[in-house]
TIMARLUM-677032 format. One record per atom (N, C-alpha, C): x, y, z negated; residue in three letters. Coordinates in steps of 0.05 Angstrom, whole numbers, plus 5000, padded with zeros to 4 digits. Atoms other than C-alpha are relative to their C-alpha. Last residue first. Layout:
% residues N
XYZala/...
***
This chain:
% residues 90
498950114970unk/455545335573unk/497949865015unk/501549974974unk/452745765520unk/501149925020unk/498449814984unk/456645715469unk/500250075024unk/499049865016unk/452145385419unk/501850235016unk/501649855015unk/448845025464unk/500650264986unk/500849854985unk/454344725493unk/498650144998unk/498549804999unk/456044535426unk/499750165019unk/501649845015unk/449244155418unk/502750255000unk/501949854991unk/450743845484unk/499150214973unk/499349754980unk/456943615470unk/498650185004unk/499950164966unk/454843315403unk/501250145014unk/502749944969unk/456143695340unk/500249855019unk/498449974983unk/461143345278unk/498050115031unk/502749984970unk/458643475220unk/502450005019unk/500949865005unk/464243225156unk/498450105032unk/502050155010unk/468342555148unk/497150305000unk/501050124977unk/474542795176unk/497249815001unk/499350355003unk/477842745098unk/498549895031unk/497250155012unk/480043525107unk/499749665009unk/498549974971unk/472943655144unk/502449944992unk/500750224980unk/469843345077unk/500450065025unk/499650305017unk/473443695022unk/499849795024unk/496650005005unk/473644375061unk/500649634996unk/500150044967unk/465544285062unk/503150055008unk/500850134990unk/465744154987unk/500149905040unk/497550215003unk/470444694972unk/498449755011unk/498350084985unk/465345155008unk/502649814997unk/499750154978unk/459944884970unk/501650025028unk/499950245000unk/462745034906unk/499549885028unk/497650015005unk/464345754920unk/500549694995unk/498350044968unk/458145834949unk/502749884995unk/500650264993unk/454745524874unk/501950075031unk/498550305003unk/459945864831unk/498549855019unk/502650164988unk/458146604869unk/501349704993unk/500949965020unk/464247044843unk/497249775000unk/499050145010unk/468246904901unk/499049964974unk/500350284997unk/462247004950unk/502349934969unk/501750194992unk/461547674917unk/500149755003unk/499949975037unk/469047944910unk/496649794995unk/497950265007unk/468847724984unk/500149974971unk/502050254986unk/462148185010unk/502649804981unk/502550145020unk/465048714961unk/499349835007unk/499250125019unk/472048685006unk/498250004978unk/498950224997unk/468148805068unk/501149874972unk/503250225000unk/464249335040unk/502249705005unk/501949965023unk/470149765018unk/498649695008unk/498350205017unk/474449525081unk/499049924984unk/501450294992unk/467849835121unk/502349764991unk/502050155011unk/467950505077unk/500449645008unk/501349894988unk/476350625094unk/497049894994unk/500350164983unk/479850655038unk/497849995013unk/501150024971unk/483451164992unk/499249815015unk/500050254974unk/485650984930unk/498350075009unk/502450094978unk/486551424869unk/500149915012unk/499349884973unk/492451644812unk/497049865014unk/501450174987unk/491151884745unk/499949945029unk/499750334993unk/497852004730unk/497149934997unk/501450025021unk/496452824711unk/500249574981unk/498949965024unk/500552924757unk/500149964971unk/501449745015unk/497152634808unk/501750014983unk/499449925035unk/498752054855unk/499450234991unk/498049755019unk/494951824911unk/500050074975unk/499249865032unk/495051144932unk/501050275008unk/497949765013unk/492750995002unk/499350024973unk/500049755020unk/489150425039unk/501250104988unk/497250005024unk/490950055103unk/498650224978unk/501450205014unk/485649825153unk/502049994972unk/498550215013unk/490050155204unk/499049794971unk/499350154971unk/484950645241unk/502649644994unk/502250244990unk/481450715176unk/501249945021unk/500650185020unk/487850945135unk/497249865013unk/498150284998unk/491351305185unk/499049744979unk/499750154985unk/485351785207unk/501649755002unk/502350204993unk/483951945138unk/500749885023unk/500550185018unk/490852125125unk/498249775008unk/497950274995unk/491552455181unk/500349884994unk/501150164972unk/485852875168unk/501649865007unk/502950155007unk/487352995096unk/498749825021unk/500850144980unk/494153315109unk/498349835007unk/499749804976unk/494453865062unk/500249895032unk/502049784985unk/490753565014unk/500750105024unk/502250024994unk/494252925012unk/499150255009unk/500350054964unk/500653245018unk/497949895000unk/499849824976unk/498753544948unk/500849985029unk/503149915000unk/494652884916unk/501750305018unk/501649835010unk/501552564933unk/498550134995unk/500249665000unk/502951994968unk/499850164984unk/500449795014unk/503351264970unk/500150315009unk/497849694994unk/503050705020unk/498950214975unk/501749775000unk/500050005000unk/501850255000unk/
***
C-alpha cells in the first residue's frame, strides 16, 4: 500500500483519486496528528465487503470446502456436453 501525506494529498487529490481507482490500489494518508486514513476506490470497498461476508458465513464457507473436497477427490458434477454447450452457447 503507497503512503502519503494528508498535505500532498490535498494538493494533489485528483491524481490521487485517479491512481487509486484506475490501479485498484489504496492509499495511506498520514497526519500529524497520526491518525492516518485509507483511500479506496467504492467498487474495491464493495468488493471486499462481498468477501469479509462469504468468509464470515459458516454455512458458505462450509459448502465451499465441501465442493473443493469433492472436485479435489474427482468425485464432484461433472456436466454433459450438451449441458455445457448450453452453458456457453455453442
Amino acid at each position: 500500500m503507497e503512503t502519503t501525506t494528508v498535505n500532498k494529498f490535498r494538493d494533489s487529490l485528483k491524481s490521487f483519486v485517479e491512481h487509486v481507482v484506475s490501479q485498484h490500489m489504496p492509499l495511506r494518508v498520514t497526519r500529524r496528528t497520526g491518525s492516518d486514513f485509507v483511500v479506496m476506490s467504492a467498487e474495491d470497498w464493495e468488493r471486499d465487503q462481498e468477501t469479509l461476508y462469504v468468509l464470515q458465513n459458516t454455512s458458505l464457507m462450509r459448502q465451499i470446502a465441501d465442493s473443493s473436497a469433492t472436485h479435489n477427490a474427482g468425485t464432484g458434477y461433472a456436466p454433459t456436453k450438451e449441458q455445457l454447450d448450453e452453458i456457453t452457447g455453442i
